[in-house]
ZAMARGU-4260 file (C-alpha; in steps of 0.2 Angstrom, whole numbers, plus 5000, padded with zeros to 4 digits):
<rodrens>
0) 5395/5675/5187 | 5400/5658/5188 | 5418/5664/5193 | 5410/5672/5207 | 5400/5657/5212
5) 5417/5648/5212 | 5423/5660/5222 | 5409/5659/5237 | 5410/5642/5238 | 5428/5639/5239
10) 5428/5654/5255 | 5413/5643/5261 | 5423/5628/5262 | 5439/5637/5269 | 5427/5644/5283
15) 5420/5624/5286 | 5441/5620/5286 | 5445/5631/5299 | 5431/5630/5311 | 5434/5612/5319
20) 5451/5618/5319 | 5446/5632/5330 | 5435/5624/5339 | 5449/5610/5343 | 5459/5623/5350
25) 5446/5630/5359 | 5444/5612/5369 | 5460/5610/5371 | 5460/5626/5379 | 5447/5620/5389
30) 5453/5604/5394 | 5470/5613/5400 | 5463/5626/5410 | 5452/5611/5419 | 5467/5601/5422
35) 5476/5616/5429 | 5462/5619/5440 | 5463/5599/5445 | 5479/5602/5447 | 5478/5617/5461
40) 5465/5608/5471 | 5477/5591/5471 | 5489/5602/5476 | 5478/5610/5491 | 5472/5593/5495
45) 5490/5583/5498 | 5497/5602/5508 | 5481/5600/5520 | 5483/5577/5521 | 5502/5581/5526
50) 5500/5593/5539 | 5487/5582/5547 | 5500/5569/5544 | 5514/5576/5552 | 5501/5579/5571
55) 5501/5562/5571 | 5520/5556/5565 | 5525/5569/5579 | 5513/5559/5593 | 5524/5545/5602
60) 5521/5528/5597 | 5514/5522/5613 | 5500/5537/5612 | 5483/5530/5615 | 5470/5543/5621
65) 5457/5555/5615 | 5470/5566/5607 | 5480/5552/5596 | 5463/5545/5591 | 5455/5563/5585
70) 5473/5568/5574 | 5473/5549/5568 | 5455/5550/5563 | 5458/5570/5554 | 5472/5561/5546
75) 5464/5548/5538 | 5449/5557/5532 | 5460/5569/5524 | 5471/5555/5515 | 5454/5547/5509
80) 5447/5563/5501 | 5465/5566/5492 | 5465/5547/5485 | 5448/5546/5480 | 5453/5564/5470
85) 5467/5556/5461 | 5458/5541/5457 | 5443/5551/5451 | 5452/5564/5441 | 5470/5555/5436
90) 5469/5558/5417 | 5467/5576/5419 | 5481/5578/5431 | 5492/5568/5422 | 5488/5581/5408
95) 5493/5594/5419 | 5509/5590/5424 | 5506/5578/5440 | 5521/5565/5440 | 5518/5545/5446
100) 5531/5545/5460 | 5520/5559/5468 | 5505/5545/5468 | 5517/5534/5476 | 5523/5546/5490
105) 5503/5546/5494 | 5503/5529/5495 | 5517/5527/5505 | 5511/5541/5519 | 5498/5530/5517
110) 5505/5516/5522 | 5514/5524/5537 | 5497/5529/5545 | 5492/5512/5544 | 5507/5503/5550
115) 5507/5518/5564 | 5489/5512/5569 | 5499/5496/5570 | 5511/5500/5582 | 5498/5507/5594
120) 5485/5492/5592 | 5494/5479/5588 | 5481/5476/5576 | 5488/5465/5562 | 5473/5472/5549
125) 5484/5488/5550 | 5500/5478/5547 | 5491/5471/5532 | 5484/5488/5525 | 5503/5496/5526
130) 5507/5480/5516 | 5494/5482/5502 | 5499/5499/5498 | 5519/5496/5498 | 5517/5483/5486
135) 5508/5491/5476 | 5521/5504/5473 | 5533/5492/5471 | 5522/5482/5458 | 5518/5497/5446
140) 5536/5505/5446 | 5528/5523/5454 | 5545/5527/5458 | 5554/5521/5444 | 5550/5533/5431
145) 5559/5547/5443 | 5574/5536/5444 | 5576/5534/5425 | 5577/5552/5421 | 5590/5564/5415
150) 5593/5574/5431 | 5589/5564/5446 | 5580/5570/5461 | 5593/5567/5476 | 5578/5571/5489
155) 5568/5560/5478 | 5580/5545/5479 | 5581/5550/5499 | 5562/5545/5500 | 5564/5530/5488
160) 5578/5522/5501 | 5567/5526/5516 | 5551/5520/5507 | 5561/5503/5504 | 5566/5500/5523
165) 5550/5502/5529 | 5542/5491/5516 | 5557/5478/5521 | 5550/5480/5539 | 5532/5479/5537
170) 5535/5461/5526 | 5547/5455/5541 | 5536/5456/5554 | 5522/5449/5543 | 5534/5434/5539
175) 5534/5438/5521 | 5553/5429/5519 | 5552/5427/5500 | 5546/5445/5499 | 5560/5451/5512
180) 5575/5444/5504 | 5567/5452/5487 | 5568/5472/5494 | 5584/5468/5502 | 5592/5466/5488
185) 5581/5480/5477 | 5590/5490/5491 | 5605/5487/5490 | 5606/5487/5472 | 5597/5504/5474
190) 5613/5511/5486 | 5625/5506/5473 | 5614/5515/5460 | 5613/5529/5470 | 5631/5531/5473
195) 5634/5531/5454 | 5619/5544/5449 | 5624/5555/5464 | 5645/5555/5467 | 5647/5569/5474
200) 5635/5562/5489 | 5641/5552/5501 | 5629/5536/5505 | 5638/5529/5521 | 5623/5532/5533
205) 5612/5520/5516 | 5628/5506/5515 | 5627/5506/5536 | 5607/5502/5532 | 5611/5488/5520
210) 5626/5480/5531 | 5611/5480/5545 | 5598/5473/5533 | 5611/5460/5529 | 5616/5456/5547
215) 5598/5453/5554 | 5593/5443/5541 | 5608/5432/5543 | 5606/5432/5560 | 5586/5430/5559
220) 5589/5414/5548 | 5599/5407/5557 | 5586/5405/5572 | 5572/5397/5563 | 5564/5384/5571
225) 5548/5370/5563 | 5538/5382/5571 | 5536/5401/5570 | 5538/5416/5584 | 5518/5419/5584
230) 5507/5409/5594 | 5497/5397/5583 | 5480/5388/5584 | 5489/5373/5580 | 5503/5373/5590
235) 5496/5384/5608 | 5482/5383/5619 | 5467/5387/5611 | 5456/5402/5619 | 5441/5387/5622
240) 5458/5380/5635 | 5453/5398/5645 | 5439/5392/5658 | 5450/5377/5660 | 5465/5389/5664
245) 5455/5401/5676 | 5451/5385/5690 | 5468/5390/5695 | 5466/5409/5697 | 5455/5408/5713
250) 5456/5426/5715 | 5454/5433/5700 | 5458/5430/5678 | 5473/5441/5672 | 5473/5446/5653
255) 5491/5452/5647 | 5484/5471/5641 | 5500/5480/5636 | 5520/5478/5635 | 5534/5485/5634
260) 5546/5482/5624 | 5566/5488/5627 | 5584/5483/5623 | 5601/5494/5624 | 5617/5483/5619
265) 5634/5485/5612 | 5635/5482/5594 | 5619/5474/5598 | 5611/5468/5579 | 5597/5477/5574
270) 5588/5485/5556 | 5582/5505/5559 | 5576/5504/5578 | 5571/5487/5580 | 5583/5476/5587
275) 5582/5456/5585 | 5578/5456/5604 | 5562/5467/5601 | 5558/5461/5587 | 5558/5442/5593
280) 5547/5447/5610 | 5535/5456/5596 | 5531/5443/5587 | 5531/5431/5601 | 5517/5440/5609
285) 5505/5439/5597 | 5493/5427/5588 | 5496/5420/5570 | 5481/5426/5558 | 5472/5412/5555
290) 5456/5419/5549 | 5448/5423/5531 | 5448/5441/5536 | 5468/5441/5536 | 5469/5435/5518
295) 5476/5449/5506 | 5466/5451/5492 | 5470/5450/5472 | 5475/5463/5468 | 5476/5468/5448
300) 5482/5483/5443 | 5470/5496/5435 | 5471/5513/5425 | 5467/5524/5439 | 5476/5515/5453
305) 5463/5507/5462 | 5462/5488/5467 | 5448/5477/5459 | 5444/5469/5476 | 5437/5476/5490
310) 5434/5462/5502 | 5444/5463/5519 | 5459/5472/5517 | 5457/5479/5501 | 5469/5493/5500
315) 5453/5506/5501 | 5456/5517/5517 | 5444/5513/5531 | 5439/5529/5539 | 5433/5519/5555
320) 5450/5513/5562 | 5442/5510/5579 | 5432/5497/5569 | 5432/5478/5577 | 5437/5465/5562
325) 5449/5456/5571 | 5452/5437/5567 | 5437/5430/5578 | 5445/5414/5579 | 5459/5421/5591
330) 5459/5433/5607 | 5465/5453/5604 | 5486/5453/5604 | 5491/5464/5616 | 5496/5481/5614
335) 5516/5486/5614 | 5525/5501/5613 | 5544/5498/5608 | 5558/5509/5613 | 5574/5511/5606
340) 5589/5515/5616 | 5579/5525/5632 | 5586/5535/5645 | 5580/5530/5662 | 5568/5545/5665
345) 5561/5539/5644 | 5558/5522/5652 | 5550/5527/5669 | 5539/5540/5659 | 5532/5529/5646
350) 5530/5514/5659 | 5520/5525/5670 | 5510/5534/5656 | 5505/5514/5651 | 5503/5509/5670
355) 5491/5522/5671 | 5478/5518/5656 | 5481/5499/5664 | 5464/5493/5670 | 5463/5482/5688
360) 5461/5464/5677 | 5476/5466/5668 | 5496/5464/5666 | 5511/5475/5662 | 5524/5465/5652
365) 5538/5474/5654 | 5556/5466/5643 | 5573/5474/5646 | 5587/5466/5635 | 5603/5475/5643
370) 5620/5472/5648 | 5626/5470/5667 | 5642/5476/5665 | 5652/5487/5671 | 5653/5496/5652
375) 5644/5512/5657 | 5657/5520/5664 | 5653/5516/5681 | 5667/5510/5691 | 5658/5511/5710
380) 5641/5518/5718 | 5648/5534/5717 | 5640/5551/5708 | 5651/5564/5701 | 5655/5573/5718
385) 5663/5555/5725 | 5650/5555/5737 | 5637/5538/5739 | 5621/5538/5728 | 5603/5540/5730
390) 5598/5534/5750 | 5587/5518/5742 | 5601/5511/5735 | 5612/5514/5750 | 5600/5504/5759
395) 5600/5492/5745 | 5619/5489/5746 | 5618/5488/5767 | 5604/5477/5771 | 5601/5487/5786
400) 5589/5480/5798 | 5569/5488/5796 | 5573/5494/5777 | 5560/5486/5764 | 5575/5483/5753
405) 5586/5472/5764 | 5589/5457/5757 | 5591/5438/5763 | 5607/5432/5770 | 5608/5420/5751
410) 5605/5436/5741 | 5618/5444/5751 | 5630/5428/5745 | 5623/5426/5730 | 5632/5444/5726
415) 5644/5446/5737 | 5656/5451/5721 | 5643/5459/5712 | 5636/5473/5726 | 5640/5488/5716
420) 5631/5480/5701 | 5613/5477/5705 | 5609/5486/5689 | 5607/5483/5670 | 5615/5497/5659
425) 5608/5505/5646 | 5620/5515/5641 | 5633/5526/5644 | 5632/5539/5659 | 5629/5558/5652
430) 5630/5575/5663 | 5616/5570/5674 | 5621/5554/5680 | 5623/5534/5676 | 5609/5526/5663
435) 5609/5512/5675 | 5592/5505/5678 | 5591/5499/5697 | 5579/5485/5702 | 5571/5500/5716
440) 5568/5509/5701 | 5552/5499/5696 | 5546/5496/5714 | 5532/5511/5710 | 5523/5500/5696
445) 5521/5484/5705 | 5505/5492/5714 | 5499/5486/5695 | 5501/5466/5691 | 5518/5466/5682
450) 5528/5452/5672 | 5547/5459/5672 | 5559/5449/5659 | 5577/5454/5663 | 5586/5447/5649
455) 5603/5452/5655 | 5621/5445/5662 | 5615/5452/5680 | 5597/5444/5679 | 5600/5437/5695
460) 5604/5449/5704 | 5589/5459/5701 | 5576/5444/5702 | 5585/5443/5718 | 5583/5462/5724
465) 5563/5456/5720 | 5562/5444/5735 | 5552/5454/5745 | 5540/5464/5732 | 5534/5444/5725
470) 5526/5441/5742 | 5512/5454/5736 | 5508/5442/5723 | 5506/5458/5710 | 5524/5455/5700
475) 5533/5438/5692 | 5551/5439/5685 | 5559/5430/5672 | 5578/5431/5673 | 5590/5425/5659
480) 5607/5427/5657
</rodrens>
């Protein structure tokens, strides 16, 4: 009997053993199939946020209507569900087999959209938004786990390199120099670590990247000044100066609304598409923050990715991105659309796409940077077929009596060697013609106030060819060769 006894309790205890055991396994069974499920729904979510994404890459820059606003808005919903996920759930997709660097490519999309909105506003919040979210990639190494393992991801290391250049250009135009000469060399060093994981690619397009990095921040340095490009409470007129301005507009006030922004030279020094041309009128036309809502936050790394403050730009995606928290202290900057290397039917379209939108009370900025020389393949004012261009600038070139062009006995003077070259160039001719802009070319906008900077060797000659059209008092020119 007592052997017996022994007996039930030892299976008794053997049963107590093995259940926790079982019931362990039974949890962790559990726990895996809810992460799996996490898993799939991330999955769905980050497919549906980058197919809204891509409508709005695929919009041009200097898009502004009802259309650009609804896929901007789409967009940024989506990308607020899928990082309010990750955040929420980021242990249990950790533990099904979610990698950090695809956290980082969420944060970089991002920061895209933001730095998008950016570009179409030229709201500096959304340049400070694109900026909080690159940093903090940078700061908690969400690509640097990918980089350090056994078998490298070239398309991985592809978006690591582009992820760096926009990050490099978002703290440039912010001023960030300390910060700027930091990713330059993170990126270089990254090229040279590329070419050593990854010989049998070829990294001459990346090395062009970091020779162009090196160039324009060389050249950018060597240009600074005691006081910076933006316009500064402290050193410009202050908005109270306004009234005082307006006693000498007796017809009406002009606010500068848009601009647009160009340049197309030889070997001309540049970093992706923004040239130093373009990127010194940018900043020139607009306002240094000096408000408490420009100030980025602390930011202090935390488990699940988000950012302890939330005042002002926090890093937290802001749904409303029609939303008004610009610096009070300082009027809106205007809006610009940049454009790297345009044909001339580009140019013409995107001016009279922003002409278009302009309201009655406002100016056109409009700044080519282009040569006036004859390195366009262009010997004489001839097309293809050897016979004499377009009637208007036949007119031009003749100065006959009655034609709206003609010009002044001094213009004609002023260019009598230059006749055939009333033109900036940008670029070389292709199969439809010359790339030459033509001074007549831009008459159809001046019904709309316009301020034309010609930055070119053959300035003169087309401030000259605007003789006539300045009597209408609806167009000044700045000329500078």
């Amino acid at each position: 009997k007592k052997t017996a006894r022994e007996r039930l309790l030892l299976l008794l205890l053997l049963l107590l053993l093995r259940r926790p055991r079982a019931t362990a396994m039974a949890e962790e069974d559990d726990r895996g199939a809810v992460a799996s499920d996490d898993l799939a729904q991330f999955r769905s979510l980050v497919h549906a946020a980058d197919r809204k994404f891509a409508r709005v890459r695929d919009l041009p820059p200097w898009a502004r209507g009802p259309l650009h606003l609804l896929h901007c808005r789409k967009a940024f919903k989506a990308y607020t569900r899928l990082w309010q996920f990750q955040q929420q759930r980021r242990r249990q997709l950790l533990a099904g087999g979610l990698r950090r660097w695809e956290i980082g490519d969420i944060a970089s999309r991002i920061g895209q959209l933001y730095y998008g909105q950016y570009q179409r506003t030229s709201e500096v919040r959304f340049l400070l938004e694109a900026y909080v979210f690159y940093e903090a990639i940078v700061s908690r190494g969400y690509f640097e786990a990918a980089r350090a393992a056994s078998r490298p991801d070239l398309k991985l290391r592809y978006k690591e390199l582009r992820f760096y250049v926009r990050f490099l250009i978002v703290a440039l135009l912010l001023n960030r120099t300390d910060e700027v000469r930091q990713l330059a060399d993170r990126f270089r060093a990254l090229v040279e670590e590329s070419k050593a994981a990854f010989p049998a690619t070829n990294f001459k397009e990346w090395k062009q990247v970091a020779q162009e990095i090196s160039r324009f921040l060389k050249a950018d340095a060597s240009s600074k000044i005691a006081r910076p490009l933006r316009y500064n409470v402290m050193f410009d007129a202050h908005p109270s100066s306004v009234p005082h301005i307006a006693r000498f507009h007796a017809n009406r006030v002009l606010r500068l609304q848009d601009a647009l922004l160009t340049s197309y030279r030889q070997n001309e020094i540049k970093l992706a598409e923004l040239t130093l041309d373009t990127f010194r009128m940018l900043q020139c036309l607009e306002w240094e923050p000096s408000g408490s809502s420009y100030q980025l936050p602390k930011k202090e790394s935390c488990e699940n990715g988000a950012l302890s403050d939330q005042s002002g730009t926090s890093g937290l995606i802001d749904i409303n991105i029609a939303a008004d928290l610009m610096d009070p202290d300082l009027p809106p900057n205007p809006r610009k659309a940049v454009i790297y290397h345009p044909s001339i039917s580009h140019l013409l379209a995107v001016t009279a796409t922003i002409c278009e939108e302009l309201s009655s009370d406002s100016i056109l900025l409009i700044y080519i940077s282009a040569s006036g020389k004859t390195d366009c393949s262009v010997a004489s004012q001839k097309d293809f077929h050897g016979k004499p261009s377009n009637s208007s600038k036949a007119n031009h070139a003749s100065g006959k009596k009655g034609s709206p062009l003609s010009r002044p006995a001094a213009d004609d003077t002023l260019n009598s060697n230059t006749n055939l070259r009333s033109y900036v160039c940008l670029g070389s001719q292709g199969t439809g013609g010359s790339n030459n802009l033509y001074p007549e070319d831009l008459v159809p906008f001046t019904r709309k106030p316009l301020f034309l900077i010609i930055d070119s060797e053959n300035s003169q000659a087309f401030k000259a060819d605007y003789t006539w059209c300045r009597k209408r008092r609806n167009i000044c020119i700045a000329s500078f060769t």
